[in-house]
MILUM-691601 format. One record per atom (N, C-alpha, C, O): atom name; x, y, z negated. Coordinates in steps of 0.001 Angstrom, whole numbers, plus 500000, padded with zeros to 6 digits. Layout:
N
a	u	v	w
CA	X	Y	Z
...
END
This chain:
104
a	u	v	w
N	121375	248827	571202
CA	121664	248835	569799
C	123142	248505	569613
O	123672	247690	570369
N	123677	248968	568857
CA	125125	249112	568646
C	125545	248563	566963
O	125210	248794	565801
N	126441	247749	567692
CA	126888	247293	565955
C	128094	247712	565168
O	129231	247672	565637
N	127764	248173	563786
CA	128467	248685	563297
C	129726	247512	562658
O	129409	246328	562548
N	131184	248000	562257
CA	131956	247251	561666
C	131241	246430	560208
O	131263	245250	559856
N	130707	247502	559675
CA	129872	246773	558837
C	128880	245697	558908
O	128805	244762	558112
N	128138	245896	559902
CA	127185	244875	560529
C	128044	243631	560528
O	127795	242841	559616
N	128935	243326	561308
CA	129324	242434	561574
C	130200	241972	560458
O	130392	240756	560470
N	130683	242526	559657
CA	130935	241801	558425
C	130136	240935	557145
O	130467	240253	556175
N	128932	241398	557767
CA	127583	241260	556691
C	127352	239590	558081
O	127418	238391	557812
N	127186	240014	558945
CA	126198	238683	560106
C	127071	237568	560531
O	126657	236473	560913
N	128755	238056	560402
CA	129426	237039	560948
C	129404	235699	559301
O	129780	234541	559478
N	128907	236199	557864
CA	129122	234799	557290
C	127711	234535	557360
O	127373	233415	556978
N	126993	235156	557681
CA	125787	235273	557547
C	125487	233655	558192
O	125028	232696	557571
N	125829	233701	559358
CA	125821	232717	560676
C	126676	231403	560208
O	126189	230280	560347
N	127511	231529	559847
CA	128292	230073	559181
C	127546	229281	558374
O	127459	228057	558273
N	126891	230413	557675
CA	125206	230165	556164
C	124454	229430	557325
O	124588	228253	557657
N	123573	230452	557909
CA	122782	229219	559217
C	123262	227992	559475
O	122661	227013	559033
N	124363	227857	560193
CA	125482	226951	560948
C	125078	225836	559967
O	124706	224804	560526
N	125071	225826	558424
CA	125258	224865	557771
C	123668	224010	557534
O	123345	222827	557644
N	122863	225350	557135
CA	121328	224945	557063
C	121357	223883	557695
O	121243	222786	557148
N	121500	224039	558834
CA	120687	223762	560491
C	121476	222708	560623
O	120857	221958	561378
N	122749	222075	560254
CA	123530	221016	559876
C	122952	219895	559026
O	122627	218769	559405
N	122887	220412	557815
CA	121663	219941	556397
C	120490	218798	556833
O	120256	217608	556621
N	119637	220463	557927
CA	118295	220090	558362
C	118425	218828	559238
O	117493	218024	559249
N	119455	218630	559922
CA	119674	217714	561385
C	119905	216200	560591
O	119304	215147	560802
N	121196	216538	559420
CA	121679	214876	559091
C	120133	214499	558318
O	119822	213343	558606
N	119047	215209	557376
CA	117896	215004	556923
C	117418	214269	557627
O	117202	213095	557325
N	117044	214979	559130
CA	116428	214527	559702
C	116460	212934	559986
O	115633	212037	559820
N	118184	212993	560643
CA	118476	211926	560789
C	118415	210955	559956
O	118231	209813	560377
N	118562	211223	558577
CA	118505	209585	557504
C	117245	209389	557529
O	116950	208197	557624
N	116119	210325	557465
CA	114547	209986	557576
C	114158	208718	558240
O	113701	207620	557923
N	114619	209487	559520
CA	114380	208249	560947
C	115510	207035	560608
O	115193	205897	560956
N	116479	207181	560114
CA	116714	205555	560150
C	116672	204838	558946
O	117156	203715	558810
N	115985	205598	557904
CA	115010	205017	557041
C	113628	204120	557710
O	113461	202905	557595
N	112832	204968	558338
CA	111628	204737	558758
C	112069	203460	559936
O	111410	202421	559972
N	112983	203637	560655
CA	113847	202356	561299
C	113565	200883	560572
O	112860	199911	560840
N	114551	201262	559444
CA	114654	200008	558596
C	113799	199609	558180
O	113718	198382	558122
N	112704	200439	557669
CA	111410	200066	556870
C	110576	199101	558222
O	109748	198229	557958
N	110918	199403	559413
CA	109948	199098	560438
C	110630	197330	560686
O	109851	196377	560712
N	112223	197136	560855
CA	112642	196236	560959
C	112044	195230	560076
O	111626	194128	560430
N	112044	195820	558648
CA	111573	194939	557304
C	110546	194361	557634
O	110391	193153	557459
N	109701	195105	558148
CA	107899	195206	558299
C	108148	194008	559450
O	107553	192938	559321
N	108916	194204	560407
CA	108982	192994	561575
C	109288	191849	561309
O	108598	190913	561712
N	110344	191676	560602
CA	111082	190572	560205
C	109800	189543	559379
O	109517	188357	559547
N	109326	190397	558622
CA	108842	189286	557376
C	107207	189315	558397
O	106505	188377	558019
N	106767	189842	559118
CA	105649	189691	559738
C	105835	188303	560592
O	104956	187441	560606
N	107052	188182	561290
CA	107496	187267	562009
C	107708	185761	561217
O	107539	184675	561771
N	108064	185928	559974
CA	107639	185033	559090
C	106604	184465	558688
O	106611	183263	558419
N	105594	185176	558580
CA	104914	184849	558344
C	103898	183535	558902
O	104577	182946	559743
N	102912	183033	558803
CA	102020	182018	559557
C	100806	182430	560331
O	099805	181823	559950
N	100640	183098	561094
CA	099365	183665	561580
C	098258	182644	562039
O	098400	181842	562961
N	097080	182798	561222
CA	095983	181878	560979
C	094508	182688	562065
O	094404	183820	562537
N	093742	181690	562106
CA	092607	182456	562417
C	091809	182516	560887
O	092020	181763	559936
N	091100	183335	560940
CA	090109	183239	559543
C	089713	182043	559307
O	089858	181322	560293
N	089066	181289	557989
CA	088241	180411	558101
C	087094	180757	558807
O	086779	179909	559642
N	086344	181762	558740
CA	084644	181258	559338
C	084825	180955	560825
O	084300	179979	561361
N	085789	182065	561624
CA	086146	181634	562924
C	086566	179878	563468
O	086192	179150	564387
N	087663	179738	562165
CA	088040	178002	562640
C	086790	176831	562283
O	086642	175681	562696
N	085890	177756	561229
CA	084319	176626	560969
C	083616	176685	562036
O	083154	175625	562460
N	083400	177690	562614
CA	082255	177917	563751
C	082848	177228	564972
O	082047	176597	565662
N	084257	177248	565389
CA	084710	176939	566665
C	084446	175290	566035
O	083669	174722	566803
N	084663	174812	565430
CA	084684	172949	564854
C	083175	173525	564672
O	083584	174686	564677
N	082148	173641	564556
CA	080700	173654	564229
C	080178	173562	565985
O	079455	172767	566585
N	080767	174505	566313
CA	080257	174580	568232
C	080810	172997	568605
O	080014	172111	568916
N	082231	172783	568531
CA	082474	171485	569357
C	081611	170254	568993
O	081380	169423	569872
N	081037	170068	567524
CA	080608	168835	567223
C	078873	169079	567626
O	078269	168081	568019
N	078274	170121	567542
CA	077131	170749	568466
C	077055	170268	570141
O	076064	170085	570848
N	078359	170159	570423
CA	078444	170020	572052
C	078520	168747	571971
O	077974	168066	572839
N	079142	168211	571022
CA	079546	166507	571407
C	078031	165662	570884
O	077886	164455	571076
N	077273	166287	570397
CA	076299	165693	569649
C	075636	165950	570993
O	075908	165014	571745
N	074817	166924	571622
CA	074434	167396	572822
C	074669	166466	573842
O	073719	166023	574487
N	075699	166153	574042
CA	076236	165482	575211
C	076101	163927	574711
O	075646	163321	575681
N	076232	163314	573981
CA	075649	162118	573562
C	074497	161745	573714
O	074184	160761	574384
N	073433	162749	572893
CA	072257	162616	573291
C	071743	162862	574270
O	070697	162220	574355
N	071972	163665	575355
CA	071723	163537	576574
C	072441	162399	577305
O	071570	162245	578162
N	073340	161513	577611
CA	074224	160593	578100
C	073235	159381	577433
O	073106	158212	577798
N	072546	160155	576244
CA	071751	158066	575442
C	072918	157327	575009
O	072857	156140	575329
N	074199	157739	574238
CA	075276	157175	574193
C	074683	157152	572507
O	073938	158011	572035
N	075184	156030	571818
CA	075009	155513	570546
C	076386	155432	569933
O	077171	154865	570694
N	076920	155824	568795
CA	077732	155795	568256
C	077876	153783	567160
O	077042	153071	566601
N	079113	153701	567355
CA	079029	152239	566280
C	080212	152440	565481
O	081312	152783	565916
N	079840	152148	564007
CA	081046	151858	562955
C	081591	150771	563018
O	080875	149862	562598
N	082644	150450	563397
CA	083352	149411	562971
C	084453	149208	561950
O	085640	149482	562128
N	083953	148735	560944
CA	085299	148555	559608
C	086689	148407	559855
O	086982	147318	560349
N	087387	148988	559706
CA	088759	148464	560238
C	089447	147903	558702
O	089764	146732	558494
N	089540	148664	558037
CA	089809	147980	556658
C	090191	149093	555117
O	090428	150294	555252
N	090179	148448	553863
CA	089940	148946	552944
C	091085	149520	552543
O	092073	148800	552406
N	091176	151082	552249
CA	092728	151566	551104
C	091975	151936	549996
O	090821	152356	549917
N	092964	151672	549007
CA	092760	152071	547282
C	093626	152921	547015
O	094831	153016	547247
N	092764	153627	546418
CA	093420	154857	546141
C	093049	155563	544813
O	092197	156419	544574
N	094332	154678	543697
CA	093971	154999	542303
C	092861	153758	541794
O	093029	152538	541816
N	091819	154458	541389
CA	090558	153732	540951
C	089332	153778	542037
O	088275	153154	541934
N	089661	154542	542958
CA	088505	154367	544510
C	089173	153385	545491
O	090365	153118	545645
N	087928	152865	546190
CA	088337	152514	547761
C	087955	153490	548436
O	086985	154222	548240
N	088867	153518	549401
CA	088052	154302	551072
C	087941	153054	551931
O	088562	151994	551870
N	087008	153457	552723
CA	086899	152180	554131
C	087116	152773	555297
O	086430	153710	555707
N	088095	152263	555919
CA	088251	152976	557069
C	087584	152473	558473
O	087887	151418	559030
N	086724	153317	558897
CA	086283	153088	560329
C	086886	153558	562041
O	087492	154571	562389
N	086499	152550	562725
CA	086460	153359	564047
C	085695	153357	564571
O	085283	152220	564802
N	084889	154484	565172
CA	083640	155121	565517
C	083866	155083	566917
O	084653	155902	567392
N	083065	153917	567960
CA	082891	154373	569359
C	081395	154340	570033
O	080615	153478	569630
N	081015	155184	570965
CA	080326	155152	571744
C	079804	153890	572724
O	080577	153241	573428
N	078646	153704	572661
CA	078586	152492	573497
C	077424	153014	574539
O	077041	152284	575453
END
């Protein structure tokens, strides 16, 4: 196939037109991704802030199992628990009494 003078007056701006698209399409591309970058940093940063908890029912059940085991193990051992008063705080218009609880 053979190109005419004409041809190539018509394809050579033709191609500069492309040249630019395809320029357009690339920097697009590029702000996308370092949009989606930043958004991801954001997302890290304040995640990292944050306080990561276990659920409550998880932290009730794990404290529900240990005092299950310690109760278990007492009563098998025949170990008796004793209050001993240590002494009184007021607080407002209540007392609390404070104890210490040992095994005998």
């Amino acid at each position: 196939m053979s190109l005419r003078p004409v041809d190539l007056q018509i394809i050579i701006p033709r191609a500069t037109d492309v040249g630019k698209t395809q320029q357009l399409a690339d920097k697009n591309i590029m702000s996308q991704q370092e949009q989606s970058a930043e958004q991801w940093q954001q997302i890290s940063a304040s995640r990292q802030q944050k306080v990561q908890s276990t659920p409550p029912v998880e932290g009730n059940k794990v404290q529900k199992d240990k005092e299950k085991e310690n109760q278990g193990k007492n009563a098998h051992q025949g170990h008796h628990l004793v209050k001993i008063p240590l002494n009184t705080r007021n607080k407002g218009k209540k007392s609390t009494r404070v104890y210490l609880t040992l095994p005998i």
